[in-house]
PDB file of N, CA, C and O in Angstrom:
ATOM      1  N   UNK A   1       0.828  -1.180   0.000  1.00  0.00           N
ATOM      2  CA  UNK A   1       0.000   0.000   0.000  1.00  0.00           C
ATOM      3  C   UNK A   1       0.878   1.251   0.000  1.00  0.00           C
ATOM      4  O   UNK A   1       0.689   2.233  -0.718  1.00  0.00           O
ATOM      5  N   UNK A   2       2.191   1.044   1.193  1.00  0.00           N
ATOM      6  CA  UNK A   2       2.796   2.451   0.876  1.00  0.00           C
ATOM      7  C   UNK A   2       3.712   2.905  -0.168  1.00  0.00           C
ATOM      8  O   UNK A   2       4.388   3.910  -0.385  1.00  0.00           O
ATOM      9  N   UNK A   3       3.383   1.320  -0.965  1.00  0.00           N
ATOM     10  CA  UNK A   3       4.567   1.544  -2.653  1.00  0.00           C
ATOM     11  C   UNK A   3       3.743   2.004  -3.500  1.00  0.00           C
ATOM     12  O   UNK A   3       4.288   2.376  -4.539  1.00  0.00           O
ATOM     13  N   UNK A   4       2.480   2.141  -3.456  1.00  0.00           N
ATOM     14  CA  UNK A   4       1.264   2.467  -4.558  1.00  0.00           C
ATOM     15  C   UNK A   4       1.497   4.048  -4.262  1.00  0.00           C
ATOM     16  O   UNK A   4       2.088   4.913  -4.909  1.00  0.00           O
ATOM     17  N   UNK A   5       0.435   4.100  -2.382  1.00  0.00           N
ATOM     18  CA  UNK A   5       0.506   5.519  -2.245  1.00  0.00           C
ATOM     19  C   UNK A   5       1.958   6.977  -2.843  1.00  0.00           C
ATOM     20  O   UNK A   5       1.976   8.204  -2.946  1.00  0.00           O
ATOM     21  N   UNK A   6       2.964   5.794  -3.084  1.00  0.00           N
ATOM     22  CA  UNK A   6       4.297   6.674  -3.242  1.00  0.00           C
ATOM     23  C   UNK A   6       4.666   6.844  -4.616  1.00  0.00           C
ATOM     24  O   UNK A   6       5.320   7.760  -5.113  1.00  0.00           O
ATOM     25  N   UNK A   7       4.198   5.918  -5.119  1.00  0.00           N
ATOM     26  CA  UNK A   7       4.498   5.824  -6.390  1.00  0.00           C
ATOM     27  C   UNK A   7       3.334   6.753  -7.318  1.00  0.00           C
ATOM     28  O   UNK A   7       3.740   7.433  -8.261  1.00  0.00           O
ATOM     29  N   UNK A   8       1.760   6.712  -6.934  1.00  0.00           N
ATOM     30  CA  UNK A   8       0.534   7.219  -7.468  1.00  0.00           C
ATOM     31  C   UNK A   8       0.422   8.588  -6.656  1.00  0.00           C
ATOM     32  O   UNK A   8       0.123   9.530  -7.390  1.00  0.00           O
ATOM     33  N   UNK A   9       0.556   8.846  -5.601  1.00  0.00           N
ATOM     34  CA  UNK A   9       0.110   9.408  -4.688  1.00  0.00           C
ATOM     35  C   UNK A   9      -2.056   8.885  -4.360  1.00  0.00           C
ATOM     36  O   UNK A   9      -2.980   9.642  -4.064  1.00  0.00           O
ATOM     37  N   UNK A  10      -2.069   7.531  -4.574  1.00  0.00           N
ATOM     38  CA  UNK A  10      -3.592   7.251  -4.177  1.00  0.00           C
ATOM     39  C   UNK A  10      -3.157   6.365  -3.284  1.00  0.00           C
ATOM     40  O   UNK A  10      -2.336   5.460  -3.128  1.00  0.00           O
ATOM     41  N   UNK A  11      -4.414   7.240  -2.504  1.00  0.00           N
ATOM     42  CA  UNK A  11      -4.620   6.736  -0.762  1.00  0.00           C
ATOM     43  C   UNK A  11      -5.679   5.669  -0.435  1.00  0.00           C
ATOM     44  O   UNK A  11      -6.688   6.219   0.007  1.00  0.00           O
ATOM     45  N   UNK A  12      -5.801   4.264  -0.505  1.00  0.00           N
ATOM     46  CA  UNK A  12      -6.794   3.549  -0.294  1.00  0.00           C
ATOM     47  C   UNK A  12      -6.534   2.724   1.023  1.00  0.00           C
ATOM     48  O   UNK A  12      -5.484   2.684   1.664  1.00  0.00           O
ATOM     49  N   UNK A  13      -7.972   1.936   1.342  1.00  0.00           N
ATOM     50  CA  UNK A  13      -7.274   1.100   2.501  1.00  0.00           C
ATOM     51  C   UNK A  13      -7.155  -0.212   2.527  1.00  0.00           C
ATOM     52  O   UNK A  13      -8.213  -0.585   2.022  1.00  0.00           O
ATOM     53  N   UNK A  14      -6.657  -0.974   2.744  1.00  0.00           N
ATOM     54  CA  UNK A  14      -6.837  -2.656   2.153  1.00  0.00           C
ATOM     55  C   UNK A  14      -7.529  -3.151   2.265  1.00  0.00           C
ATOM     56  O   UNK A  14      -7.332  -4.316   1.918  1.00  0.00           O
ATOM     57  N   UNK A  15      -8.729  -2.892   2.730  1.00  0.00           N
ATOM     58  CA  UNK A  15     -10.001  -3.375   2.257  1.00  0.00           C
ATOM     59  C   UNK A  15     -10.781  -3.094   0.688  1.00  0.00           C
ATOM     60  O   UNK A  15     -11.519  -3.773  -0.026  1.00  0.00           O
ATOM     61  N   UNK A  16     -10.337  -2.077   0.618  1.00  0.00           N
ATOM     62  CA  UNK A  16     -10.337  -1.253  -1.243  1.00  0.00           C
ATOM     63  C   UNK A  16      -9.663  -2.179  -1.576  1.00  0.00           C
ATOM     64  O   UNK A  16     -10.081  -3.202  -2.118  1.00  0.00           O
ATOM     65  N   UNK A  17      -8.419  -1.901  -1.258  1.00  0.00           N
ATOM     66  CA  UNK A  17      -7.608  -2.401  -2.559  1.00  0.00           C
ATOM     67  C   UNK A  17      -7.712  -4.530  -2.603  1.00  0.00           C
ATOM     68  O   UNK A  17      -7.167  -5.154  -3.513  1.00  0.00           O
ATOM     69  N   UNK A  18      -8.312  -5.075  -1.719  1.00  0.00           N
ATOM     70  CA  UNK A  18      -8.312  -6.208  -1.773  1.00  0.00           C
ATOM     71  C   UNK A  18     -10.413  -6.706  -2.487  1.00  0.00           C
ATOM     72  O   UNK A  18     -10.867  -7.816  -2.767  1.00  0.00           O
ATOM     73  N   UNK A  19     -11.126  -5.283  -2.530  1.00  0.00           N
ATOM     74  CA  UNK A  19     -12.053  -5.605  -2.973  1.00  0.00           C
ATOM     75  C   UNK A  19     -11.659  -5.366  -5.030  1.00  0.00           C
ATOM     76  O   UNK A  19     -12.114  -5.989  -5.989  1.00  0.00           O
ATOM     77  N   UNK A  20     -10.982  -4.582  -4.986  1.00  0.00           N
ATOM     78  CA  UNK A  20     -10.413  -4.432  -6.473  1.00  0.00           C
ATOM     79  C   UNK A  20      -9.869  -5.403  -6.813  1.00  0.00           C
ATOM     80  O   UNK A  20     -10.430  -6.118  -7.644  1.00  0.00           O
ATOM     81  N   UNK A  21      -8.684  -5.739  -6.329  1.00  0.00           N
ATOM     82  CA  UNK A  21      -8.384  -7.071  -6.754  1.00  0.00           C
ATOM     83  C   UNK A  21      -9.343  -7.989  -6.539  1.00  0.00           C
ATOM     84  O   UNK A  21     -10.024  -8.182  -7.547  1.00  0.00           O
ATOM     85  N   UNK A  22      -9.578  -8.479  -5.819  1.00  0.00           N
ATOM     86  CA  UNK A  22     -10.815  -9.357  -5.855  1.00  0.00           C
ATOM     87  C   UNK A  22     -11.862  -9.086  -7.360  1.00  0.00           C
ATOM     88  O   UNK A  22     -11.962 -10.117  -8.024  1.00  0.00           O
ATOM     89  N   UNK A  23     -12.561  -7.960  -7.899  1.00  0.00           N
ATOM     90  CA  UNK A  23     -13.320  -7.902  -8.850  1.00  0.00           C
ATOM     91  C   UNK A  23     -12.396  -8.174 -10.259  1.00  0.00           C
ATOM     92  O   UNK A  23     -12.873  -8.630 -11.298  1.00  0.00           O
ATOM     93  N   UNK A  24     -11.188  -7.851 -10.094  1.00  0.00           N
ATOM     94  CA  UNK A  24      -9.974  -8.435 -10.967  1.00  0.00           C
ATOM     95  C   UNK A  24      -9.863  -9.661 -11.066  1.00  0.00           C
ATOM     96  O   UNK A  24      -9.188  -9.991 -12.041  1.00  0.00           O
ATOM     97  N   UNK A  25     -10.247 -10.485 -10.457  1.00  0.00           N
ATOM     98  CA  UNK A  25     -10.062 -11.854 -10.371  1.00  0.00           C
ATOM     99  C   UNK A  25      -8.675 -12.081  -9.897  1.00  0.00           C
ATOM    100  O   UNK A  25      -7.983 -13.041 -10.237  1.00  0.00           O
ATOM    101  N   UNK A  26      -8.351 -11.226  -9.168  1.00  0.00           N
ATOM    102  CA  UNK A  26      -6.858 -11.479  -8.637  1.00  0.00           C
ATOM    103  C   UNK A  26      -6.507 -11.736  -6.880  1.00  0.00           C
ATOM    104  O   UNK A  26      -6.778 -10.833  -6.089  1.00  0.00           O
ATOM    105  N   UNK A  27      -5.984 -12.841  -6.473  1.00  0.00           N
ATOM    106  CA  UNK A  27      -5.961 -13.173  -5.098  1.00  0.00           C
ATOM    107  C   UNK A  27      -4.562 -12.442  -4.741  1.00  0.00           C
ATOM    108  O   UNK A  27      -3.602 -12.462  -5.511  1.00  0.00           O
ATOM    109  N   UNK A  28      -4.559 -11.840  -3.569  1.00  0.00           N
ATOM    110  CA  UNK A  28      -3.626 -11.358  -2.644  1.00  0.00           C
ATOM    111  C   UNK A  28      -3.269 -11.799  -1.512  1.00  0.00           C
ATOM    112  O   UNK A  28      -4.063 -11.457  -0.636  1.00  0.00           O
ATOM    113  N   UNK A  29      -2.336 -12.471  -1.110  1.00  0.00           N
ATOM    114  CA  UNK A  29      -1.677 -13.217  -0.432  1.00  0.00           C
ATOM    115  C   UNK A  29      -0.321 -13.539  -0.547  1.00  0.00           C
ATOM    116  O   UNK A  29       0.237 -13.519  -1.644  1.00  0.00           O
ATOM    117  N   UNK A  30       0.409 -13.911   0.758  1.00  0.00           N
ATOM    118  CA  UNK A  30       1.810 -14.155   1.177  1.00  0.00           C
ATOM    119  C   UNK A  30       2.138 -14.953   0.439  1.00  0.00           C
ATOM    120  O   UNK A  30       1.341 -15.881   0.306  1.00  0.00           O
ATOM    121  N   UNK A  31       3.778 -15.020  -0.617  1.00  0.00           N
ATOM    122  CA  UNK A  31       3.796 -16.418  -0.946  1.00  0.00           C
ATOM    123  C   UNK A  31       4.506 -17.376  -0.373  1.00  0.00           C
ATOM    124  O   UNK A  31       5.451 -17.180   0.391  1.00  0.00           O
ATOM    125  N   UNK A  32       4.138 -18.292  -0.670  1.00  0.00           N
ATOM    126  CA  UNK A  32       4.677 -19.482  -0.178  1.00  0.00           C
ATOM    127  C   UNK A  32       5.901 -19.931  -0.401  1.00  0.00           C
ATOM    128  O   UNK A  32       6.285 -19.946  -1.570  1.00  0.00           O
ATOM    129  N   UNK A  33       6.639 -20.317   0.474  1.00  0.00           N
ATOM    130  CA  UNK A  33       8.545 -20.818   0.238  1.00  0.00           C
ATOM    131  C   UNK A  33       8.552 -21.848   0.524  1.00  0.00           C
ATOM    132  O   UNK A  33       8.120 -22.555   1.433  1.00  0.00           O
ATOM    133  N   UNK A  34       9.387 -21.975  -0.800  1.00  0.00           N
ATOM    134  CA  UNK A  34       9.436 -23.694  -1.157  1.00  0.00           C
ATOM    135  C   UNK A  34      10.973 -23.729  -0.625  1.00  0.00           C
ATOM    136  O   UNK A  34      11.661 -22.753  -0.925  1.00  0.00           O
ATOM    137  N   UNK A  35      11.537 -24.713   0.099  1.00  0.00           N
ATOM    138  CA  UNK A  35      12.608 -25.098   0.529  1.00  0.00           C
ATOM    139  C   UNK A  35      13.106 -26.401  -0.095  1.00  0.00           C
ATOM    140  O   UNK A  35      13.978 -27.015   0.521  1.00  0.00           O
ATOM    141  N   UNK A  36      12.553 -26.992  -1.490  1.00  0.00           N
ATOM    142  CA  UNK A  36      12.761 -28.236  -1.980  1.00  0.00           C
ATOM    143  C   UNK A  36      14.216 -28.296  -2.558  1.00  0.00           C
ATOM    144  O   UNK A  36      14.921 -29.306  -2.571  1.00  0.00           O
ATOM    145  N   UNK A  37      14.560 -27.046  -3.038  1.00  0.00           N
ATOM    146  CA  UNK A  37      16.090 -26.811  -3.758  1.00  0.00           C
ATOM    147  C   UNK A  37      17.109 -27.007  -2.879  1.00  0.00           C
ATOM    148  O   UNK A  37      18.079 -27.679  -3.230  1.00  0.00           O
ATOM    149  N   UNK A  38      17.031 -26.419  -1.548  1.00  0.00           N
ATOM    150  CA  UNK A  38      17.804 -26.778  -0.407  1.00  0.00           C
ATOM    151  C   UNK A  38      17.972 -28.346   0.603  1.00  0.00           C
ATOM    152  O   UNK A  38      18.805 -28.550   1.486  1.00  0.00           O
ATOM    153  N   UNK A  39      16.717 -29.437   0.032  1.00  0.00           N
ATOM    154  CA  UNK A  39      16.733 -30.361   0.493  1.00  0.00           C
ATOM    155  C   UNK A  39      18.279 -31.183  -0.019  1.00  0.00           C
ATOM    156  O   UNK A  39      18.882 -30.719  -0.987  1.00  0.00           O
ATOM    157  N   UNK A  40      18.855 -32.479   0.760  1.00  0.00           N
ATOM    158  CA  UNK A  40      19.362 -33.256   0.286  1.00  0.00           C
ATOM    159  C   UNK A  40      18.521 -34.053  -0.501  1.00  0.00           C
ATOM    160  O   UNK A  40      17.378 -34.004  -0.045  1.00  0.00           O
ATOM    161  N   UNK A  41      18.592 -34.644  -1.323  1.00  0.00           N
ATOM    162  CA  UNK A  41      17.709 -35.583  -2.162  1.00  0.00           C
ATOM    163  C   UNK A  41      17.722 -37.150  -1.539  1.00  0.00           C
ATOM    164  O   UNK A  41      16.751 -37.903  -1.463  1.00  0.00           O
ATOM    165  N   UNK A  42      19.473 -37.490  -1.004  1.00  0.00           N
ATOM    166  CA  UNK A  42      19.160 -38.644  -0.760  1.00  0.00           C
ATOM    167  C   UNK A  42      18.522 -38.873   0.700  1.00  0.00           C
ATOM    168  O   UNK A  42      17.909 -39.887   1.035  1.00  0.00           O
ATOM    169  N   UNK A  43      18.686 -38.141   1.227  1.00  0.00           N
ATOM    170  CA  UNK A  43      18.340 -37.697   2.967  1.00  0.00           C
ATOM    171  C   UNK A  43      17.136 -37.985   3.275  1.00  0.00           C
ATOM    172  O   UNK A  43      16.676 -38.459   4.314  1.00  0.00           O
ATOM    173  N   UNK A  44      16.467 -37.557   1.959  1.00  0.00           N
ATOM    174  CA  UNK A  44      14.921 -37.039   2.026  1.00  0.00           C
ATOM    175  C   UNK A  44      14.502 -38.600   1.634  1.00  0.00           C
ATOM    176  O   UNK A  44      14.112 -39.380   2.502  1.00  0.00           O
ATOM    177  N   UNK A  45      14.624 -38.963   0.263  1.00  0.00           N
ATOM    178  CA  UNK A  45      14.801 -40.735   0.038  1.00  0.00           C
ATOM    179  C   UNK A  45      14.435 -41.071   1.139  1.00  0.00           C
ATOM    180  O   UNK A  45      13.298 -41.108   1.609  1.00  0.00           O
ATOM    181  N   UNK A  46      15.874 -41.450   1.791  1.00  0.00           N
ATOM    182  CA  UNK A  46      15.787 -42.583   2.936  1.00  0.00           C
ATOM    183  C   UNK A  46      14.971 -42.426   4.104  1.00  0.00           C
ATOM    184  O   UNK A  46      14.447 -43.334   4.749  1.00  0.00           O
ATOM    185  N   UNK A  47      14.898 -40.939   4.363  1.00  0.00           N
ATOM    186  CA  UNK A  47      13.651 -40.589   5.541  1.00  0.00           C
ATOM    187  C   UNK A  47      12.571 -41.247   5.199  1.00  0.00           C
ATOM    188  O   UNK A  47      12.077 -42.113   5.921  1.00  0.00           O
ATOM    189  N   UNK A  48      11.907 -40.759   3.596  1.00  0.00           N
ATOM    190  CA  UNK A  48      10.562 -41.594   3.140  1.00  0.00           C
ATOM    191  C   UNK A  48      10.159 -43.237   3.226  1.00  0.00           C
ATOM    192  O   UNK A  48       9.071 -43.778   3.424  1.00  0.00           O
ATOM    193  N   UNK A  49      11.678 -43.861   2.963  1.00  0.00           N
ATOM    194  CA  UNK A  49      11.710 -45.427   2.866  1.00  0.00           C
ATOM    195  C   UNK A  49      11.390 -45.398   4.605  1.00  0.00           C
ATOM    196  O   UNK A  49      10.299 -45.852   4.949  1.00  0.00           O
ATOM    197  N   UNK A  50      12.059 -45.022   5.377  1.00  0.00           N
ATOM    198  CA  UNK A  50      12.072 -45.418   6.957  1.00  0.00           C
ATOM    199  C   UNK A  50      10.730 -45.260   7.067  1.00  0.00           C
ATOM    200  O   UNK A  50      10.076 -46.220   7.473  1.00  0.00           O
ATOM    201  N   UNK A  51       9.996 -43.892   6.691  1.00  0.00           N
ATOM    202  CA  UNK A  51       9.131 -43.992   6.903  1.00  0.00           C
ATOM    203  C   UNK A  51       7.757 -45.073   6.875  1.00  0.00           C
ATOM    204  O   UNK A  51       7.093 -45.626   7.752  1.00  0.00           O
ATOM    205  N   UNK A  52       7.728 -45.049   5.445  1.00  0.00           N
ATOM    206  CA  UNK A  52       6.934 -46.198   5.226  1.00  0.00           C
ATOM    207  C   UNK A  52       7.102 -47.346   5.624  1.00  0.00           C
ATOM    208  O   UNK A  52       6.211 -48.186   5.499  1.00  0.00           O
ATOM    209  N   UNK A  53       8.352 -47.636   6.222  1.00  0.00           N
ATOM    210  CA  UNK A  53       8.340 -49.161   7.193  1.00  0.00           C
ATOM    211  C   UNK A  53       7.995 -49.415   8.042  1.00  0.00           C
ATOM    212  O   UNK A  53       7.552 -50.511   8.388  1.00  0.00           O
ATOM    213  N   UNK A  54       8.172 -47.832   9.011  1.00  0.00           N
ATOM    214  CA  UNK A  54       8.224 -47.739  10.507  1.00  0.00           C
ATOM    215  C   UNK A  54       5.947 -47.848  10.341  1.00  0.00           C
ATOM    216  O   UNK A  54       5.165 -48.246  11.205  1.00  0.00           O
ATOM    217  N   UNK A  55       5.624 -47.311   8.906  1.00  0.00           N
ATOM    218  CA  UNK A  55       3.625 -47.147   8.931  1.00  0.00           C
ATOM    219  C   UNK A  55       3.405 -48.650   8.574  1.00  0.00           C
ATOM    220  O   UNK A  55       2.219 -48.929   8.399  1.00  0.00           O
ATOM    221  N   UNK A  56       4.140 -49.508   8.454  1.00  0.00           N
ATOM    222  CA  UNK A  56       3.782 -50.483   7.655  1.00  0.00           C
ATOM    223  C   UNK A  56       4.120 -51.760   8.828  1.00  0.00           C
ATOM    224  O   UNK A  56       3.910 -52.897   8.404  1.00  0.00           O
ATOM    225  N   UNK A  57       4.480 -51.673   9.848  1.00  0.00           N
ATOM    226  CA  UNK A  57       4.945 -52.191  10.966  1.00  0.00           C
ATOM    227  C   UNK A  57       3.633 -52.308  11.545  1.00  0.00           C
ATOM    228  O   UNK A  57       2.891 -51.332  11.442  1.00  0.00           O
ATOM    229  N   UNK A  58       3.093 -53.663  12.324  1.00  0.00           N
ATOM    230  CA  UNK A  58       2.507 -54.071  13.353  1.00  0.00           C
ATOM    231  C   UNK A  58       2.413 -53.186  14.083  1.00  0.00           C
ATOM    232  O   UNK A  58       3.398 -52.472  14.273  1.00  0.00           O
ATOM    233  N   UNK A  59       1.151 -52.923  14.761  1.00  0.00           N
ATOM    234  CA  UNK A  59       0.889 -51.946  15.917  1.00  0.00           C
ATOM    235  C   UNK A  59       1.213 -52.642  17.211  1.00  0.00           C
ATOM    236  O   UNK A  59       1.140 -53.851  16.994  1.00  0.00           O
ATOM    237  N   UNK A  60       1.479 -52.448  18.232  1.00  0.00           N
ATOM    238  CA  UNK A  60       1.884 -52.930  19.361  1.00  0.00           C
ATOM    239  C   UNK A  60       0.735 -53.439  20.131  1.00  0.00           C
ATOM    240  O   UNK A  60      -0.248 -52.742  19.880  1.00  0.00           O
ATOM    241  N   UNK A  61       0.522 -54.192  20.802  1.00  0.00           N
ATOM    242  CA  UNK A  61      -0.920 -54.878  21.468  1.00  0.00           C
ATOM    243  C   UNK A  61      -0.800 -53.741  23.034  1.00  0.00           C
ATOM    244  O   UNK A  61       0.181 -53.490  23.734  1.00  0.00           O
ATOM    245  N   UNK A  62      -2.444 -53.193  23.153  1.00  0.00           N
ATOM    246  CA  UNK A  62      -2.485 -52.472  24.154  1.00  0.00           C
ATOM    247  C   UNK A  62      -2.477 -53.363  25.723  1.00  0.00           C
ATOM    248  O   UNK A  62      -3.295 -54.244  25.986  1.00  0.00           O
ATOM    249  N   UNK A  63      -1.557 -52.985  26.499  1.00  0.00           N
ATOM    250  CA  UNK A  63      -1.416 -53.859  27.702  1.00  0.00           C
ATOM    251  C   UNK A  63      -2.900 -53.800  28.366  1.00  0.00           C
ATOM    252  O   UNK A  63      -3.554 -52.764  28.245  1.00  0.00           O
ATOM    253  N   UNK A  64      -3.313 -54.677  28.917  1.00  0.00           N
ATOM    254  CA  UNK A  64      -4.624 -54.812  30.267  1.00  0.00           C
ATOM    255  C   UNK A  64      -3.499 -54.622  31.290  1.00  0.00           C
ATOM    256  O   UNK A  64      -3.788 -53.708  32.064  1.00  0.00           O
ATOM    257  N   UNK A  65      -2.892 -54.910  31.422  1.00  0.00           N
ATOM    258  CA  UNK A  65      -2.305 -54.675  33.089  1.00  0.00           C
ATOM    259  C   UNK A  65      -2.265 -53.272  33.545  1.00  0.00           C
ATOM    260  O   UNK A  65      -1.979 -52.385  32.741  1.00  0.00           O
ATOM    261  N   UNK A  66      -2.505 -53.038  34.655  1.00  0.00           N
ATOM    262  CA  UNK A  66      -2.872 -51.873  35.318  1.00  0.00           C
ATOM    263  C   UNK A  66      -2.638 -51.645  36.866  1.00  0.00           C
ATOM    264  O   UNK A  66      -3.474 -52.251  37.537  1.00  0.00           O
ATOM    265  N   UNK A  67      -1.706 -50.921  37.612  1.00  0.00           N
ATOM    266  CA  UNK A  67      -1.595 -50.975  38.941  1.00  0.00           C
ATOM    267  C   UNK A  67      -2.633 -50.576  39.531  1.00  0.00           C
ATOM    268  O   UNK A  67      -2.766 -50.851  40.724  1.00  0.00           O
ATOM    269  N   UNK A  68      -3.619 -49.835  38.849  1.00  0.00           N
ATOM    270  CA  UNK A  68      -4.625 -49.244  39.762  1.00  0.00           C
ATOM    271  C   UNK A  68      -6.030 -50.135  40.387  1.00  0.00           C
ATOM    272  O   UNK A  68      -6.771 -49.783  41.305  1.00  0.00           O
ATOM    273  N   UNK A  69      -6.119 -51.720  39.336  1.00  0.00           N
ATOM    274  CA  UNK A  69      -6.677 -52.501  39.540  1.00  0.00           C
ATOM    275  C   UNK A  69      -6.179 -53.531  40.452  1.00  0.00           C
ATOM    276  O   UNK A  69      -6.955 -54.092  41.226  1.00  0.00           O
ATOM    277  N   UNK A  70      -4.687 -53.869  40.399  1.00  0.00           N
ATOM    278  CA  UNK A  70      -4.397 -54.796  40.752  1.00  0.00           C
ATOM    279  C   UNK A  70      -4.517 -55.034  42.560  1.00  0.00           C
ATOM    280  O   UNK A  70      -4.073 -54.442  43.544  1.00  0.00           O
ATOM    281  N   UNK A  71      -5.164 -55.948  42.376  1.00  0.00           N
ATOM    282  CA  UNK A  71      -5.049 -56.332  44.492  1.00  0.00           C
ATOM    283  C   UNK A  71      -3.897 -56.577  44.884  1.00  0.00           C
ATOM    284  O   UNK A  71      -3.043 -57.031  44.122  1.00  0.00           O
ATOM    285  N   UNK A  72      -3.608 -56.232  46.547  1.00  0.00           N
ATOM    286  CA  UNK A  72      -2.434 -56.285  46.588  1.00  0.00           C
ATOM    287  C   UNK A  72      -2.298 -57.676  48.384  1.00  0.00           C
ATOM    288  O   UNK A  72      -1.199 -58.026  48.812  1.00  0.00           O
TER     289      UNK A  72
END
């Protein structure tokens, strides 16, 4: 807004200027950062393989034992 106002000298408030764009068919919003260029490739690989082994693994059987039941 204060690169428009400086550049045009027009004073709106972002509610204007997001209903204009809006009738523009144009969305305004933060963009998004992609960090994929900075990944290791093979790092990322082998995380995914672990992964899917560690989802693909037997669930553990929920214990019944319980101290709060047990007689003593």
């Amino acid at each position: 807004m204060a690169h428009m106002e400086k550049e045009t000298g027009v004073t709106m408030t972002d509610r204007t200027f997001r209903n204009i764009l809006d009738r523009m068919d144009y969305v305004y919003r933060r963009p998004k950062h992609d960090l994929t260029p900075l990944q290791d490739k093979e790092a990322k690989q082998h995380a995914e393989e672990t992964l899917e082994t560690l989802k693909k693994k037997p669930k553990a059987a929920k214990s019944t034992y319980s101290l709060w039941t047990k007689r003593l």
